[in-house]
N, CA, C and O atoms as CSV, one atom per row, in Angstrom:
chain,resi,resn,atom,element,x,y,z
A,1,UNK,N,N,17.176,9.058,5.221
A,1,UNK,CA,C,16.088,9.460,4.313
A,1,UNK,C,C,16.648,10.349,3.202
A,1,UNK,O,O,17.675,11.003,3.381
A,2,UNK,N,N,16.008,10.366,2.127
A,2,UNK,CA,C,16.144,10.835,1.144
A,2,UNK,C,C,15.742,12.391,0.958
A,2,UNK,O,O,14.593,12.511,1.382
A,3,UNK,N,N,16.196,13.520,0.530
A,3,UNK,CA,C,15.740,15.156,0.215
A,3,UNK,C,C,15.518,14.912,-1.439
A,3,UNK,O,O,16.312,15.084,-2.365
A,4,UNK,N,N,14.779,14.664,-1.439
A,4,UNK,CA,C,14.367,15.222,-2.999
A,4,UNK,C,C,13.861,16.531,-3.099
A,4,UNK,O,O,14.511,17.540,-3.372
A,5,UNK,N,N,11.889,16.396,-2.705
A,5,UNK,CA,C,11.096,17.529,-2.760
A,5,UNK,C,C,10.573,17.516,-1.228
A,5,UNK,O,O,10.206,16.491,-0.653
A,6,UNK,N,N,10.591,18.588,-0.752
A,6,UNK,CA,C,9.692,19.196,0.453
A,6,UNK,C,C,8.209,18.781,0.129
A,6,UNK,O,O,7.591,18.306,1.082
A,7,UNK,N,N,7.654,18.871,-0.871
A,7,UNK,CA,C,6.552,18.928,-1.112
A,7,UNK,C,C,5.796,17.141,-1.518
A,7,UNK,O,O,4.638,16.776,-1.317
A,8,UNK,N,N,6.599,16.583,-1.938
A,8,UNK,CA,C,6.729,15.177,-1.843
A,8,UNK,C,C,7.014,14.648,-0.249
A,8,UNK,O,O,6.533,13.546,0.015
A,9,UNK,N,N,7.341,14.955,0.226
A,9,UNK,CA,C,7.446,14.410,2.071
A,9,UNK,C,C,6.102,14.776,1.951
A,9,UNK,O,O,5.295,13.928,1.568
A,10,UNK,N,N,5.677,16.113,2.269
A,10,UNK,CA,C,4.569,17.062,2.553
A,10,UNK,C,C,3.316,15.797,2.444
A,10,UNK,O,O,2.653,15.183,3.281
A,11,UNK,N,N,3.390,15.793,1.183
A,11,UNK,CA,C,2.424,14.535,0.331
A,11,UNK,C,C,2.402,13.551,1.592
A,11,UNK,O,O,1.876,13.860,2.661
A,12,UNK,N,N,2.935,12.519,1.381
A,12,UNK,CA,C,3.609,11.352,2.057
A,12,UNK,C,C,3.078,11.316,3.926
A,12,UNK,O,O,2.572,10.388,4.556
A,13,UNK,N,N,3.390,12.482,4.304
A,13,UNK,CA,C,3.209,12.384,5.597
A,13,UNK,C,C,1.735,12.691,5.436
A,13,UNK,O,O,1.159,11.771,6.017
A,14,UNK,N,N,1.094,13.290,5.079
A,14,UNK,CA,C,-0.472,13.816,4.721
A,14,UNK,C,C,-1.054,12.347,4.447
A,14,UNK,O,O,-2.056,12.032,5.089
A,15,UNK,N,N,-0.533,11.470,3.591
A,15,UNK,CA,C,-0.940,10.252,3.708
A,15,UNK,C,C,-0.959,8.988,4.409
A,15,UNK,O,O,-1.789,8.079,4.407
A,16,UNK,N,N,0.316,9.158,5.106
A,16,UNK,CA,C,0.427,8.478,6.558
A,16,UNK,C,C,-0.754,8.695,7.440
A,16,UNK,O,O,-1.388,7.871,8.099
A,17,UNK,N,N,-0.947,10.254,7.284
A,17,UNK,CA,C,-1.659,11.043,8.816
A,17,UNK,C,C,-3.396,10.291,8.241
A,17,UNK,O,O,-4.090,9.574,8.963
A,18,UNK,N,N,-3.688,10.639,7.057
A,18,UNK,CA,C,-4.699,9.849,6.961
A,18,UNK,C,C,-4.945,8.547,6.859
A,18,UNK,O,O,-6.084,8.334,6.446
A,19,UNK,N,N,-4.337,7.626,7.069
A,19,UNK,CA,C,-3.751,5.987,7.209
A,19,UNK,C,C,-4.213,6.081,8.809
A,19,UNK,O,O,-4.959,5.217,9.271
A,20,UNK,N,N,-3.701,7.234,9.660
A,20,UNK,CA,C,-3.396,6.152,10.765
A,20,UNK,C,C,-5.091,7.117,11.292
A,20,UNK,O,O,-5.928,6.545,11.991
A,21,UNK,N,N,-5.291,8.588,10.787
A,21,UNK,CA,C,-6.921,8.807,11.080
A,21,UNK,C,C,-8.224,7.452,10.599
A,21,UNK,O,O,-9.344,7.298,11.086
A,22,UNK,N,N,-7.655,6.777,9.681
A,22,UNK,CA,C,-8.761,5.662,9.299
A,22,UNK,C,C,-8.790,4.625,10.153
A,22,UNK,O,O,-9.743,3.945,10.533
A,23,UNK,N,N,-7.182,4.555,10.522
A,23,UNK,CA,C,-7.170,3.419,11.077
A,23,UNK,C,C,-7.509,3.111,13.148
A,23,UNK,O,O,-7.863,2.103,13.760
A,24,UNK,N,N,-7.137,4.684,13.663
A,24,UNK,CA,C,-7.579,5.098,14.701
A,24,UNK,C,C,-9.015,5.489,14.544
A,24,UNK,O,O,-9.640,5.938,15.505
C-alpha cells in the first residue's frame, strides 16, 4: 500500500465502513 496522506486512508476506510454498514 501506498503512504501518501493519513487523512486520505482516514477518508477511504470511513467509506469502506459505510459500504459494508449499507450493505450489512
Amino acid at each position: 500500500m501506498t503512504q501518501s496522506n493519513p487523512n486520505e486512508q482516514n477518508v477511504e476506510l470511513n467509506r469502506t465502513s459505510l459500504y459494508w454498514g449499507l450493505l450489512l
